[in-house]
PDB file of N, CA, C and O in Angstrom, chain B, residues numbered from 101:
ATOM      1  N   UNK B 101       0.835  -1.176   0.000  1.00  0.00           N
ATOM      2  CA  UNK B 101       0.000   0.000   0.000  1.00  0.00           C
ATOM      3  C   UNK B 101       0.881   1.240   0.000  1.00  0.00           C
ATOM      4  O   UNK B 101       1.753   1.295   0.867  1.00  0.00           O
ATOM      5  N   UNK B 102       0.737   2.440  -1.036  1.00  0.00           N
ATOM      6  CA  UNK B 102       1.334   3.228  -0.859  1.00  0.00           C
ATOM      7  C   UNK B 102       1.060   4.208   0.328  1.00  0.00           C
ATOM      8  O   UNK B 102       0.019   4.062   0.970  1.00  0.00           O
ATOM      9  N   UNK B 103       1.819   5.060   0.605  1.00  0.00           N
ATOM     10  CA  UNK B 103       1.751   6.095   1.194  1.00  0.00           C
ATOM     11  C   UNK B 103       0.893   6.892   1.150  1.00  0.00           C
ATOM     12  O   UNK B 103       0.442   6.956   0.006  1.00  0.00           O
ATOM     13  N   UNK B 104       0.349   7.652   1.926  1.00  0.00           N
ATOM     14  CA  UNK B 104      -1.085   8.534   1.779  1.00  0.00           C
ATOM     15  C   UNK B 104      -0.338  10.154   0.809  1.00  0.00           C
ATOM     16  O   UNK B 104       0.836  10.330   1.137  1.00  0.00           O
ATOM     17  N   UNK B 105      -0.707  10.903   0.078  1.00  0.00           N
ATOM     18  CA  UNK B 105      -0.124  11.603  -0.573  1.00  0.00           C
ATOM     19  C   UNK B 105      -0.356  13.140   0.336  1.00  0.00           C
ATOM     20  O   UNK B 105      -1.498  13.198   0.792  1.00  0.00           O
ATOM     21  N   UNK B 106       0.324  14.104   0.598  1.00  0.00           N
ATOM     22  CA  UNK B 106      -0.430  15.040   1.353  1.00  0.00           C
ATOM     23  C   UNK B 106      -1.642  15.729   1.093  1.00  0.00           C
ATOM     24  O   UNK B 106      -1.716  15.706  -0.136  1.00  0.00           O
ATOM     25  N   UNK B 107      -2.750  16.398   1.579  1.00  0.00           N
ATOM     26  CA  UNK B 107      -3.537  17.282   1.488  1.00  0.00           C
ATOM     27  C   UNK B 107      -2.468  18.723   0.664  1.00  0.00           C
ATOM     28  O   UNK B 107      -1.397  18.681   1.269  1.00  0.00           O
ATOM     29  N   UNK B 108      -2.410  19.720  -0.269  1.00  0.00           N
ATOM     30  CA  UNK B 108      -2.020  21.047  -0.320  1.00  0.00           C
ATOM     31  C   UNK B 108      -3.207  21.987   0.185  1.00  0.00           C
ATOM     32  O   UNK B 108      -4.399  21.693   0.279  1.00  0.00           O
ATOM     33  N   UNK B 109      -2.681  22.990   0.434  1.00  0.00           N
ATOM     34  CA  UNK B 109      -3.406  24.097   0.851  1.00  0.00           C
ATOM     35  C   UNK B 109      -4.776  24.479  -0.599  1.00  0.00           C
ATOM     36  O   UNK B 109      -5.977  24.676  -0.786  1.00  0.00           O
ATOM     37  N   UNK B 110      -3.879  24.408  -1.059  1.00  0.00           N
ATOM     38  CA  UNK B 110      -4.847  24.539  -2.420  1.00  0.00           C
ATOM     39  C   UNK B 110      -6.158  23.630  -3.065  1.00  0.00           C
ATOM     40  O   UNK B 110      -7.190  24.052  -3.587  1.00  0.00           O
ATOM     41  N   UNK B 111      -5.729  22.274  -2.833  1.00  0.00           N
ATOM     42  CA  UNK B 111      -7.001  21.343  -2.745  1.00  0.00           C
ATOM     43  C   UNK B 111      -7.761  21.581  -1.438  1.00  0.00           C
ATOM     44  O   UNK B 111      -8.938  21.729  -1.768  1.00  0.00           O
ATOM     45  N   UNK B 112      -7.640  21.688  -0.076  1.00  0.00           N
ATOM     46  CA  UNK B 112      -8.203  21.757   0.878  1.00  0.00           C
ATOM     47  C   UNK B 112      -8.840  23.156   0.232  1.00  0.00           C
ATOM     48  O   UNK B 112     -10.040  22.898   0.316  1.00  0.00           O
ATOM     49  N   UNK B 113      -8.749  24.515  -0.377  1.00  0.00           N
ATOM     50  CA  UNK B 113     -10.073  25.192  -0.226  1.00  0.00           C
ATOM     51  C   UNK B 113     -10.643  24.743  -1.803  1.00  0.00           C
ATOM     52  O   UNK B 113     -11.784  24.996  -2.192  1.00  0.00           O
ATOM     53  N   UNK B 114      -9.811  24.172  -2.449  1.00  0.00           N
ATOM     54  CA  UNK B 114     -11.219  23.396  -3.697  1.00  0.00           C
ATOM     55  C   UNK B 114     -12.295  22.740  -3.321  1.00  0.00           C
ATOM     56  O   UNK B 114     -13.430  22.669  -3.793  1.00  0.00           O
ATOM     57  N   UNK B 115     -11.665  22.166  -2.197  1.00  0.00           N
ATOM     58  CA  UNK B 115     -12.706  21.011  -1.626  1.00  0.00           C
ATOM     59  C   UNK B 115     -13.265  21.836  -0.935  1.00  0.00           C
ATOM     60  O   UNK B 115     -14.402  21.922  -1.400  1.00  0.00           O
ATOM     61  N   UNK B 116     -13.161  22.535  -0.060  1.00  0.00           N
ATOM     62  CA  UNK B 116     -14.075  23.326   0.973  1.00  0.00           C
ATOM     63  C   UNK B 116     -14.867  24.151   0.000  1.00  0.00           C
ATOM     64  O   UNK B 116     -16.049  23.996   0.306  1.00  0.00           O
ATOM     65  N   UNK B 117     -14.749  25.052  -1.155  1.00  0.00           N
ATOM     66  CA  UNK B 117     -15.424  25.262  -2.077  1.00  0.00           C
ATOM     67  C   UNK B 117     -16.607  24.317  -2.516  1.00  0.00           C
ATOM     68  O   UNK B 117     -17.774  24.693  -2.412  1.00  0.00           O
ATOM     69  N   UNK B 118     -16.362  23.424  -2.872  1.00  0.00           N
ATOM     70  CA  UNK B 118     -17.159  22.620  -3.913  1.00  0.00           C
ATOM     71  C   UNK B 118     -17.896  22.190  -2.471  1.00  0.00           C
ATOM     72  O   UNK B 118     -19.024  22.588  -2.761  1.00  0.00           O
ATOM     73  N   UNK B 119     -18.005  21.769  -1.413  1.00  0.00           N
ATOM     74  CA  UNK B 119     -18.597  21.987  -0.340  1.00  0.00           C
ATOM     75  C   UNK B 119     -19.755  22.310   0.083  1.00  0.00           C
ATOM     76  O   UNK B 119     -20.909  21.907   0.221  1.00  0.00           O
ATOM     77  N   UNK B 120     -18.790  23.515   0.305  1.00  0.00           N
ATOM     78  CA  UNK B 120     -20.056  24.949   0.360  1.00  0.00           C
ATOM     79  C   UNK B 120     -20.952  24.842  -0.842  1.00  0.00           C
ATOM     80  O   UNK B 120     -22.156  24.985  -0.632  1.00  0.00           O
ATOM     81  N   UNK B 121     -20.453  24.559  -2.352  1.00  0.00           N
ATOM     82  CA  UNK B 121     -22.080  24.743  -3.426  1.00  0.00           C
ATOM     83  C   UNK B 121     -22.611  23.643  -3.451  1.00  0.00           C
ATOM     84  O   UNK B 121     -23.692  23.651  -4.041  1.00  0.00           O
ATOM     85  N   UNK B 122     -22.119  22.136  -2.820  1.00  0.00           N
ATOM     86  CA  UNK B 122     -22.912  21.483  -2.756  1.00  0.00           C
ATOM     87  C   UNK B 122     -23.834  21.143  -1.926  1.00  0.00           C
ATOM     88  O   UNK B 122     -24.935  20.683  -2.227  1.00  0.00           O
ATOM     89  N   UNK B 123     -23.299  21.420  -0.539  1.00  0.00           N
ATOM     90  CA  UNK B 123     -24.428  21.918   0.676  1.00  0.00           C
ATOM     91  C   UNK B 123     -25.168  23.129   0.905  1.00  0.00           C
ATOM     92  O   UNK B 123     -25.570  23.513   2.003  1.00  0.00           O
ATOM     93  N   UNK B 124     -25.344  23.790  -0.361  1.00  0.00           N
ATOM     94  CA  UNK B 124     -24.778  25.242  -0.321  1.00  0.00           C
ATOM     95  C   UNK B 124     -25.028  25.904   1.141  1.00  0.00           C
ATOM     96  O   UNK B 124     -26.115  26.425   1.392  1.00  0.00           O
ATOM     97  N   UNK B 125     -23.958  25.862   2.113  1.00  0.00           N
ATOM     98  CA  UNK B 125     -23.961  25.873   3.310  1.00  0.00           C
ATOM     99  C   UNK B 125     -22.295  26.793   3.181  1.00  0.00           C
ATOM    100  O   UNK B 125     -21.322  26.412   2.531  1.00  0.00           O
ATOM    101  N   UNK B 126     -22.369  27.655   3.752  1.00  0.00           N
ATOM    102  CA  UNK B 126     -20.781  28.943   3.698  1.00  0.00           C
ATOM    103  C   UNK B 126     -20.315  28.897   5.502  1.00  0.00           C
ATOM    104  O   UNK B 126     -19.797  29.758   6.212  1.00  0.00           O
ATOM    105  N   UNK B 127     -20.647  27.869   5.715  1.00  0.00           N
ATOM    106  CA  UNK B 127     -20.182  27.781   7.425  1.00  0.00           C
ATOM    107  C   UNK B 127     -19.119  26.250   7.535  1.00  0.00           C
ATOM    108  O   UNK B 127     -18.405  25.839   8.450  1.00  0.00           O
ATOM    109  N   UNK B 128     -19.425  25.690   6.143  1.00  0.00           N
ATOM    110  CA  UNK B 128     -18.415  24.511   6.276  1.00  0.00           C
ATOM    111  C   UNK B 128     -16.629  25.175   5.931  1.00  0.00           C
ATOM    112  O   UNK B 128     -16.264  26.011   5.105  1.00  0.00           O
ATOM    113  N   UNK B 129     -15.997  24.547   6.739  1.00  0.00           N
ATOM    114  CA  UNK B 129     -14.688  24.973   6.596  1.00  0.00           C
ATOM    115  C   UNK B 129     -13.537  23.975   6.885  1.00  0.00           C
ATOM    116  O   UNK B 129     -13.403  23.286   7.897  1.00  0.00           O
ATOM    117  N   UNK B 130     -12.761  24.032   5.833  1.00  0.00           N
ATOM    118  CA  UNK B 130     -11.998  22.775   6.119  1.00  0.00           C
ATOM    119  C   UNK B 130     -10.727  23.931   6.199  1.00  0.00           C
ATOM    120  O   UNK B 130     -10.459  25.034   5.722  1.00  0.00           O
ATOM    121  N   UNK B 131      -9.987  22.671   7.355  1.00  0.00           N
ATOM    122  CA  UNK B 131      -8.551  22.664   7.738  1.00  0.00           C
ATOM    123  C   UNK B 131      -7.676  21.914   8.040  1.00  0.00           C
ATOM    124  O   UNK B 131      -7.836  20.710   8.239  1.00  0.00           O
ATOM    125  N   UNK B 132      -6.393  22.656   8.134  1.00  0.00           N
ATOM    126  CA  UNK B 132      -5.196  21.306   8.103  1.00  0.00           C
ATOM    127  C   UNK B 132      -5.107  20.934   9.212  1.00  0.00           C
ATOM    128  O   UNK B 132      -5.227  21.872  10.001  1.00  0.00           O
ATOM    129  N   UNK B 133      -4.909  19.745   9.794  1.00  0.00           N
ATOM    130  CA  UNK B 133      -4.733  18.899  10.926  1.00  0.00           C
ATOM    131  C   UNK B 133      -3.667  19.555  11.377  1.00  0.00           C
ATOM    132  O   UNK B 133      -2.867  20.179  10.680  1.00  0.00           O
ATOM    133  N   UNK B 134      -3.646  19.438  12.396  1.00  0.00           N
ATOM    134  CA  UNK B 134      -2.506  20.397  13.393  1.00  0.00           C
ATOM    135  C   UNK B 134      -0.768  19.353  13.346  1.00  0.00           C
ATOM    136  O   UNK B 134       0.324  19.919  13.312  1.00  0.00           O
ATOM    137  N   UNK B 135      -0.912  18.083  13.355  1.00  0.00           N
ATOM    138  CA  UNK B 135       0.220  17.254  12.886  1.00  0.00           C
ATOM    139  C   UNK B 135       0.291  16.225  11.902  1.00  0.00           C
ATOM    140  O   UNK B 135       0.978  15.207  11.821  1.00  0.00           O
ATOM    141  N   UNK B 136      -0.463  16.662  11.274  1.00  0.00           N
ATOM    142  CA  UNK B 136      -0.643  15.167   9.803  1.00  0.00           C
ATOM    143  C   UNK B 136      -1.276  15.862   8.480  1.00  0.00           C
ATOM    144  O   UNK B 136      -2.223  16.635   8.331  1.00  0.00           O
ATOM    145  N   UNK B 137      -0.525  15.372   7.748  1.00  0.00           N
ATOM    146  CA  UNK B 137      -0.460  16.093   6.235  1.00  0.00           C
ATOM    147  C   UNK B 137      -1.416  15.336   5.040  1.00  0.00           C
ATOM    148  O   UNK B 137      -1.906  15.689   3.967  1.00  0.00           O
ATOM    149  N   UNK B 138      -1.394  14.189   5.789  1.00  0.00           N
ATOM    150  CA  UNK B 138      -2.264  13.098   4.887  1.00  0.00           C
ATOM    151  C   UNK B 138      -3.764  13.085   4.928  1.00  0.00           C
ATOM    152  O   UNK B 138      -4.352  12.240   4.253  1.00  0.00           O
ATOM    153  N   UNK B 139      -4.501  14.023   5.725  1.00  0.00           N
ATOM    154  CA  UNK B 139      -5.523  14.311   5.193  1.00  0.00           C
ATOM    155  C   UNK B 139      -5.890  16.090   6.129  1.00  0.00           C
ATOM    156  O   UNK B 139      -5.065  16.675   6.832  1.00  0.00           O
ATOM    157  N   UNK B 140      -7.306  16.570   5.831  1.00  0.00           N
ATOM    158  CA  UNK B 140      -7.344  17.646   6.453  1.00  0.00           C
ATOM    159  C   UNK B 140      -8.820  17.819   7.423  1.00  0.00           C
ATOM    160  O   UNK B 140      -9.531  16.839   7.201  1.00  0.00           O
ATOM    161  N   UNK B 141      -9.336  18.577   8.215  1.00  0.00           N
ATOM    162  CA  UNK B 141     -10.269  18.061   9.208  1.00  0.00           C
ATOM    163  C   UNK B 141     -11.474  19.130   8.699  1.00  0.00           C
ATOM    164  O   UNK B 141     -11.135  20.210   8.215  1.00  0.00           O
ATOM    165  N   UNK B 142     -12.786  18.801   8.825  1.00  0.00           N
ATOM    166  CA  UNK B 142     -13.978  19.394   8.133  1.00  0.00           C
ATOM    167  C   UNK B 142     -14.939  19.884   9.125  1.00  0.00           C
ATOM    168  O   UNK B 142     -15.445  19.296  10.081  1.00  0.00           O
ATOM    169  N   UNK B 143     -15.101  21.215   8.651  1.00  0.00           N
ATOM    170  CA  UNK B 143     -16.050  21.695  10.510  1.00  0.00           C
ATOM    171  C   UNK B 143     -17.205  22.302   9.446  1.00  0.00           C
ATOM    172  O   UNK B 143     -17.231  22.776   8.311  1.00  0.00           O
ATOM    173  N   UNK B 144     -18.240  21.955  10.644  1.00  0.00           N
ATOM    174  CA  UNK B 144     -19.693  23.227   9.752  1.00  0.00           C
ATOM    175  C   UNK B 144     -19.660  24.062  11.274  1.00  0.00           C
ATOM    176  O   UNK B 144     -19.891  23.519  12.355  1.00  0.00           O
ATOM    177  N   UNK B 145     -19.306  25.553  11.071  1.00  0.00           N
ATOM    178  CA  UNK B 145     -19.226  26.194  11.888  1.00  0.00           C
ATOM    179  C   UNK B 145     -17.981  25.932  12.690  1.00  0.00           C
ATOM    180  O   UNK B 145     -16.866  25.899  12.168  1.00  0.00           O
ATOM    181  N   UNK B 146     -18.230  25.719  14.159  1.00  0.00           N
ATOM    182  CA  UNK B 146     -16.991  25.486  15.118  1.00  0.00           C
ATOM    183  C   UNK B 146     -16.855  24.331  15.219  1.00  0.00           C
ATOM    184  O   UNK B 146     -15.731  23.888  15.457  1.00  0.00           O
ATOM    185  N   UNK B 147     -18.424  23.110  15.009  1.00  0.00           N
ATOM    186  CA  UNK B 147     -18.237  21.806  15.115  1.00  0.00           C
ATOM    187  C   UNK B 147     -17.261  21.152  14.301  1.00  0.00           C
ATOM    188  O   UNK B 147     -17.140  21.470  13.117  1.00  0.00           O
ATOM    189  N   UNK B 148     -16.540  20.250  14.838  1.00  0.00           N
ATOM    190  CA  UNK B 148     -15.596  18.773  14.333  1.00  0.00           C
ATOM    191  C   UNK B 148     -17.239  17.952  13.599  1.00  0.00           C
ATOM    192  O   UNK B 148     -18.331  17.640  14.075  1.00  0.00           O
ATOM    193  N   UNK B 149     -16.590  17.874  12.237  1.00  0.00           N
ATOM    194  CA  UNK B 149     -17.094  16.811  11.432  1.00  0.00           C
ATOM    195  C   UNK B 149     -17.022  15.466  10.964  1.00  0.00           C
ATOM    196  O   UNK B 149     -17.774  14.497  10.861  1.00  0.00           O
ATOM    197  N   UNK B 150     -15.455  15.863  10.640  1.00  0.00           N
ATOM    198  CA  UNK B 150     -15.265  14.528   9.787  1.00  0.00           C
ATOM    199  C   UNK B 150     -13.623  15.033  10.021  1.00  0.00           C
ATOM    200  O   UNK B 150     -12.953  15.818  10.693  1.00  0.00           O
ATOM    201  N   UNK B 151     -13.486  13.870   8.841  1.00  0.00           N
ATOM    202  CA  UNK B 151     -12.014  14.144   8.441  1.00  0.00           C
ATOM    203  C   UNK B 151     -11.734  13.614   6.959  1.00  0.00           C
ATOM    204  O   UNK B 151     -11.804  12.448   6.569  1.00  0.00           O
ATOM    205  N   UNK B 152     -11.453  14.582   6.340  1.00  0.00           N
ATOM    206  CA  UNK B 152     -11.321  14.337   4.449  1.00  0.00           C
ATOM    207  C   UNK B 152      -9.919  13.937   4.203  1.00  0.00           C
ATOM    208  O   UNK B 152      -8.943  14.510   4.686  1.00  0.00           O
ATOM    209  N   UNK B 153      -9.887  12.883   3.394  1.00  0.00           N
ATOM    210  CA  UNK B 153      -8.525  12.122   3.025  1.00  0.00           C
ATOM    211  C   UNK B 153      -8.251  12.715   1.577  1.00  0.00           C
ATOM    212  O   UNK B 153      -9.024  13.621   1.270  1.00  0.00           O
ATOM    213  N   UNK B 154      -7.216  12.345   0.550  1.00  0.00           N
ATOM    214  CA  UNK B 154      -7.054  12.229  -0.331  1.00  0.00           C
ATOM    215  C   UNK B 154      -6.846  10.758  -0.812  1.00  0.00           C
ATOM    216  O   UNK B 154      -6.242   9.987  -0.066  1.00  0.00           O
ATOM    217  N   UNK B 155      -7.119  10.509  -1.515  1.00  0.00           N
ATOM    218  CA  UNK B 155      -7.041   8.921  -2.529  1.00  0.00           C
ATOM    219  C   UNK B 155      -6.683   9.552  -4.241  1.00  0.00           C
ATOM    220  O   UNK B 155      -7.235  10.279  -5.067  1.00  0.00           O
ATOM    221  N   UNK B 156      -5.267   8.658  -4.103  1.00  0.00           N
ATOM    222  CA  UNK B 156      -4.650   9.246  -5.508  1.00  0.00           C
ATOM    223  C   UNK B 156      -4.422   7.330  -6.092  1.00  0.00           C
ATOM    224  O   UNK B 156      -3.333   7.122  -6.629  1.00  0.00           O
ATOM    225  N   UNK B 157      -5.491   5.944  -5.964  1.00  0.00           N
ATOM    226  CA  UNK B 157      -5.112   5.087  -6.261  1.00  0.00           C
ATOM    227  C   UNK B 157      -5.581   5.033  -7.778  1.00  0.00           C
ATOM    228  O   UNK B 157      -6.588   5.642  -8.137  1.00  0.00           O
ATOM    229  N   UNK B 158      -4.669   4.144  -8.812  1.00  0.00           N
ATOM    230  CA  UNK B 158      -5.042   3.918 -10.341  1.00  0.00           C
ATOM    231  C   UNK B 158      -5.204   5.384 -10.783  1.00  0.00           C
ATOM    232  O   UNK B 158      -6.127   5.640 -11.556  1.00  0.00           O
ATOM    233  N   UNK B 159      -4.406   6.347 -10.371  1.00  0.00           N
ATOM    234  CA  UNK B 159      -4.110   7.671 -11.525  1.00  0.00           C
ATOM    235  C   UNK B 159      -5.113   8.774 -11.403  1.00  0.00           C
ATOM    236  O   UNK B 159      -5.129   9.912 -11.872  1.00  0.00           O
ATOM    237  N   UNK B 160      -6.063   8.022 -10.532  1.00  0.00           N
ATOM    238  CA  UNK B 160      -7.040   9.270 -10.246  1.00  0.00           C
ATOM    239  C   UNK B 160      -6.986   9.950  -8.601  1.00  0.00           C
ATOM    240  O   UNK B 160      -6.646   9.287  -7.621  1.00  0.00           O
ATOM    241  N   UNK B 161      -7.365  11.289  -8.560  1.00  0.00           N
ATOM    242  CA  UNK B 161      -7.465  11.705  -7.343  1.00  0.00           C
ATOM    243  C   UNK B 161      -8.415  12.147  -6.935  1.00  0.00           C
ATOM    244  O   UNK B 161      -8.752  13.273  -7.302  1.00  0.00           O
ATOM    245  N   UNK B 162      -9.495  11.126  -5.665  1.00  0.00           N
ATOM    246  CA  UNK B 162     -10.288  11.656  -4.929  1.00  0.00           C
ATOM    247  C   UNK B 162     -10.118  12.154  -3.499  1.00  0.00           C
ATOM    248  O   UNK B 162      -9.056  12.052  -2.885  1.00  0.00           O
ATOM    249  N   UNK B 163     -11.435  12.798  -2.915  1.00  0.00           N
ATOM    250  CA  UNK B 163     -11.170  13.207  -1.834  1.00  0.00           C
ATOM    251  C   UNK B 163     -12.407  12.272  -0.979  1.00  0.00           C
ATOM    252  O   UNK B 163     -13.525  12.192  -1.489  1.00  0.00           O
ATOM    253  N   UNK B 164     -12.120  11.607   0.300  1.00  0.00           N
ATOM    254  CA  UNK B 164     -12.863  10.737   0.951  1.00  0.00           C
ATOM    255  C   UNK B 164     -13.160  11.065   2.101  1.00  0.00           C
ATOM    256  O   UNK B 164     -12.205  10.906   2.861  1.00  0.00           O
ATOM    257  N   UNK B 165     -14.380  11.596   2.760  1.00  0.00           N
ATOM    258  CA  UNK B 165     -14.676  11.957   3.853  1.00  0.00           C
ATOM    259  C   UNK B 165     -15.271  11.029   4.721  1.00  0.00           C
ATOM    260  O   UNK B 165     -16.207  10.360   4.284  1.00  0.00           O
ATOM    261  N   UNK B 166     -14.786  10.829   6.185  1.00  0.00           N
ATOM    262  CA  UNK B 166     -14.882   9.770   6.998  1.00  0.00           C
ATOM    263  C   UNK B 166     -15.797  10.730   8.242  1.00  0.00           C
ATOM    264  O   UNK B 166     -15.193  11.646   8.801  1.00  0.00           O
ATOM    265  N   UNK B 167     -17.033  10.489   8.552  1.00  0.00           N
ATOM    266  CA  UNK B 167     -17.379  10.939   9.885  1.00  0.00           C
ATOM    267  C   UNK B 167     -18.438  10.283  10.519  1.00  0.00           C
ATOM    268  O   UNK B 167     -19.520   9.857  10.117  1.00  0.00           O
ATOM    269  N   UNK B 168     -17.827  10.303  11.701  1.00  0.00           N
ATOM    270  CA  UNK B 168     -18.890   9.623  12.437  1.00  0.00           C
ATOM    271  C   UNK B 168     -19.928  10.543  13.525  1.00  0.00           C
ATOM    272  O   UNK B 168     -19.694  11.660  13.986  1.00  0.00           O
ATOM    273  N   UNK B 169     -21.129   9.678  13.754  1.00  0.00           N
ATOM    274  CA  UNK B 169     -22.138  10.423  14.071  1.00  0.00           C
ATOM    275  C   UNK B 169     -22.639   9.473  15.479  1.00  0.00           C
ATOM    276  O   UNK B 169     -23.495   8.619  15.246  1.00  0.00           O
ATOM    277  N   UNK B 170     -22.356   9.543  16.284  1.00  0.00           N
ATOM    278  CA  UNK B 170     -22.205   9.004  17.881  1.00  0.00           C
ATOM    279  C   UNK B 170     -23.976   8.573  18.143  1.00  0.00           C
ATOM    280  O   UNK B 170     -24.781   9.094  17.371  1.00  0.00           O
ATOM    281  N   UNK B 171     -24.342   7.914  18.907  1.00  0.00           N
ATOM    282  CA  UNK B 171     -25.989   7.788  19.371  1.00  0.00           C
ATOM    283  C   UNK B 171     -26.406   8.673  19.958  1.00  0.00           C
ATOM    284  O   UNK B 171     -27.491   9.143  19.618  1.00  0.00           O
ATOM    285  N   UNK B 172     -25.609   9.272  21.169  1.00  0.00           N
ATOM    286  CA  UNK B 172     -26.385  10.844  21.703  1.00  0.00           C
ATOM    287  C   UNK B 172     -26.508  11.488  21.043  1.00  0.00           C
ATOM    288  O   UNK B 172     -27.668  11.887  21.142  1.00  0.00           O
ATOM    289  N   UNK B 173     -25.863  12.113  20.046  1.00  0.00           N
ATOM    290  CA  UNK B 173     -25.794  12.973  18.426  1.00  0.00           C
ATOM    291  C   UNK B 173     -27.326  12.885  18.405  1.00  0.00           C
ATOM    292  O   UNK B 173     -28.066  13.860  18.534  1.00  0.00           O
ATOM    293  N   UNK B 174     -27.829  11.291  18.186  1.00  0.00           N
ATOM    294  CA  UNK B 174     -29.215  11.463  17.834  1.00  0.00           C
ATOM    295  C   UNK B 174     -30.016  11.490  18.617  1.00  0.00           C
ATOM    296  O   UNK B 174     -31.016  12.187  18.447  1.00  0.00           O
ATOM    297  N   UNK B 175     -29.845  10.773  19.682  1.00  0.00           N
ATOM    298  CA  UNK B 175     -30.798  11.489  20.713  1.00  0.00           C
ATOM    299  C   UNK B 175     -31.568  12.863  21.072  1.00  0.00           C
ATOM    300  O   UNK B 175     -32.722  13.145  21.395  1.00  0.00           O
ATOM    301  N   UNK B 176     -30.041  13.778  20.800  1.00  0.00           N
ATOM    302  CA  UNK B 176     -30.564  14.993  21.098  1.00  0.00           C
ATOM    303  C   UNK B 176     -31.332  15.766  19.606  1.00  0.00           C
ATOM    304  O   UNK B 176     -31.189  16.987  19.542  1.00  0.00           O
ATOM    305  N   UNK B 177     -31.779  15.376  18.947  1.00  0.00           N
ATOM    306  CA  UNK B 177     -32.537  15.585  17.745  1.00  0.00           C
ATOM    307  C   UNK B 177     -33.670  15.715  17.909  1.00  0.00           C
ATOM    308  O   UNK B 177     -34.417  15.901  16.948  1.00  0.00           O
TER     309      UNK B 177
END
């Protein structure tokens, strides 16, 4: 398995762009992880979301968002 490729500054606000028009929501904001380069962390507002990877396998490059959503999460709904 290769190596995870870094996040750039520059894909992290493409992605936070394309984001925002697809939620069209202007409170999502992505940023770089405070010690890891291999992916970057996704907030709507102040909340922790997720965490967006890059995937560069077979020549293409996506971006893969991982988040989890706890049972009290829904409770309080």
């Amino acid at each position: 398995m290769a190596k995870p490729k870094p996040v750039t500054p520059q894909e992290a606000k493409n992605v936070e762009a394309y984001l925002r028009k697809l939620f069209a929501n202007k409170s999502i904001q992505v940023r770089a992880r405070p010690k890891a380069t291999d992916a970057v962390e996704m907030y709507v507002g102040d909340e922790f979301v997720g965490v967006i990877s890059k995937d560069t396998e077979d020549g293409d490059v996506c971006y893969q968002i991982s988040m989890t959503v706890l049972d009290i999460d829904l409770e309080q709904g």
